[in-house]
C-alpha positions as CSV (number, residue, x, y, z in Angstrom):
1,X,49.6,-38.9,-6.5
2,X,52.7,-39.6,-8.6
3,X,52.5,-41.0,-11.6
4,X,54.7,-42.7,-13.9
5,X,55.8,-40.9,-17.1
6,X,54.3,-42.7,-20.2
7,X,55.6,-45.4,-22.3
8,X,56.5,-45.7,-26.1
9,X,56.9,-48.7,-28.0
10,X,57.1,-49.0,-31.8
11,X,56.4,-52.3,-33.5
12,X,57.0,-52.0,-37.1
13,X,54.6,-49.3,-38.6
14,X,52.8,-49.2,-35.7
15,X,53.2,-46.7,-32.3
16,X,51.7,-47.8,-28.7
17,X,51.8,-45.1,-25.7
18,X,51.0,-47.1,-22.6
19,X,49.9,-44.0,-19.7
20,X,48.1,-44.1,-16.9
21,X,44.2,-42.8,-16.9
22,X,43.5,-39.6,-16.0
23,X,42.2,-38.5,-12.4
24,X,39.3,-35.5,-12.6
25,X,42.0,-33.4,-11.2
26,X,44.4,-33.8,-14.6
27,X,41.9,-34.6,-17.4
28,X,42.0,-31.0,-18.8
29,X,45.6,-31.8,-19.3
30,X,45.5,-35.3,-20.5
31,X,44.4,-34.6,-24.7
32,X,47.4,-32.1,-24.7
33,X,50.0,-34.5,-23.2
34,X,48.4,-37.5,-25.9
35,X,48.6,-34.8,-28.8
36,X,52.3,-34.3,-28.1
37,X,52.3,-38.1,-28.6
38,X,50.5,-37.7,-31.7
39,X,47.7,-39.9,-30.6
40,X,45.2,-40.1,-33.0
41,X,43.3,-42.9,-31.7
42,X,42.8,-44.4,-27.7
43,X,42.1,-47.8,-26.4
44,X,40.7,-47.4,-23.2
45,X,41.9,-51.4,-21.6
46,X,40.3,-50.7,-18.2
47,X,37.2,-49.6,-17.1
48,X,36.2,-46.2,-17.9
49,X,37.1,-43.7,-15.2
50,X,36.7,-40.7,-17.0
51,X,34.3,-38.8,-19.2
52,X,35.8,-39.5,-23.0
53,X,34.0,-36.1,-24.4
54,X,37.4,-33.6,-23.5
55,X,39.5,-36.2,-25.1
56,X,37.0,-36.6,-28.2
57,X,36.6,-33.2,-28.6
58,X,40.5,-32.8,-29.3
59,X,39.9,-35.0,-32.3
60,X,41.2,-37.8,-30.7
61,X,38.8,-41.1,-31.0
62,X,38.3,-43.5,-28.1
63,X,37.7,-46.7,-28.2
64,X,36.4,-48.7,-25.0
65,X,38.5,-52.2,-25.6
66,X,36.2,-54.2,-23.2
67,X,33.0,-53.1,-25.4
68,X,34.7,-53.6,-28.5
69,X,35.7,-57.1,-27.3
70,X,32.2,-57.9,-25.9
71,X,30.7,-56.6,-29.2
72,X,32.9,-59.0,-31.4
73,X,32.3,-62.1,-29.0
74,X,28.6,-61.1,-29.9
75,X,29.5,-61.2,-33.7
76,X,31.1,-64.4,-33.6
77,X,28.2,-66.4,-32.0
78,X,25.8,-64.7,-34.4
79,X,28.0,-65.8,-37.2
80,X,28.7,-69.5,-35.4
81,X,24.9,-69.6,-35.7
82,X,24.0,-68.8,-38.9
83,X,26.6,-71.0,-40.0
């Protein structure tokens, strides 16, 4: 499958690399093309399709947007609560 190359915008201070997730075919090579980015840190936005460990173990940290959002929706109605 052909894939679009990846995107770079820069916004202020700040560097986004919009790609396209991995197949099982091309995950051994996904970390090196992110490094040449110099990705530090990944927002997974869709579900997850792949196993995160290859990219984690190239020091780059993943974070899986739909838990993080779910997790702070959680956080809110605790503190809504309380409150």
């Amino acid at each position: 499958m052909n894939r679009p190359a990846p995107v770079e915008i820069s916004c202020e201070n700040m560097r986004f690399l919009i790609t396209h997730n991995p197949t099982n075919a091309t995950l051994n090579k996904f970390p090196e093309k992110l490094k040449k980015y110099g990705v530090t840190t990944l927002v997974r936005v869709c579900d997850a399709t792949y196993d995160k460990a290859p990219v984690e173990k190239e020091g780059i940290h993943v974070l899986d947007c739909k838990e993080y959002i779910v997790n702070r929706s959680n956080m809110g109605s605790d503190k809504s609560t309380a409150s």
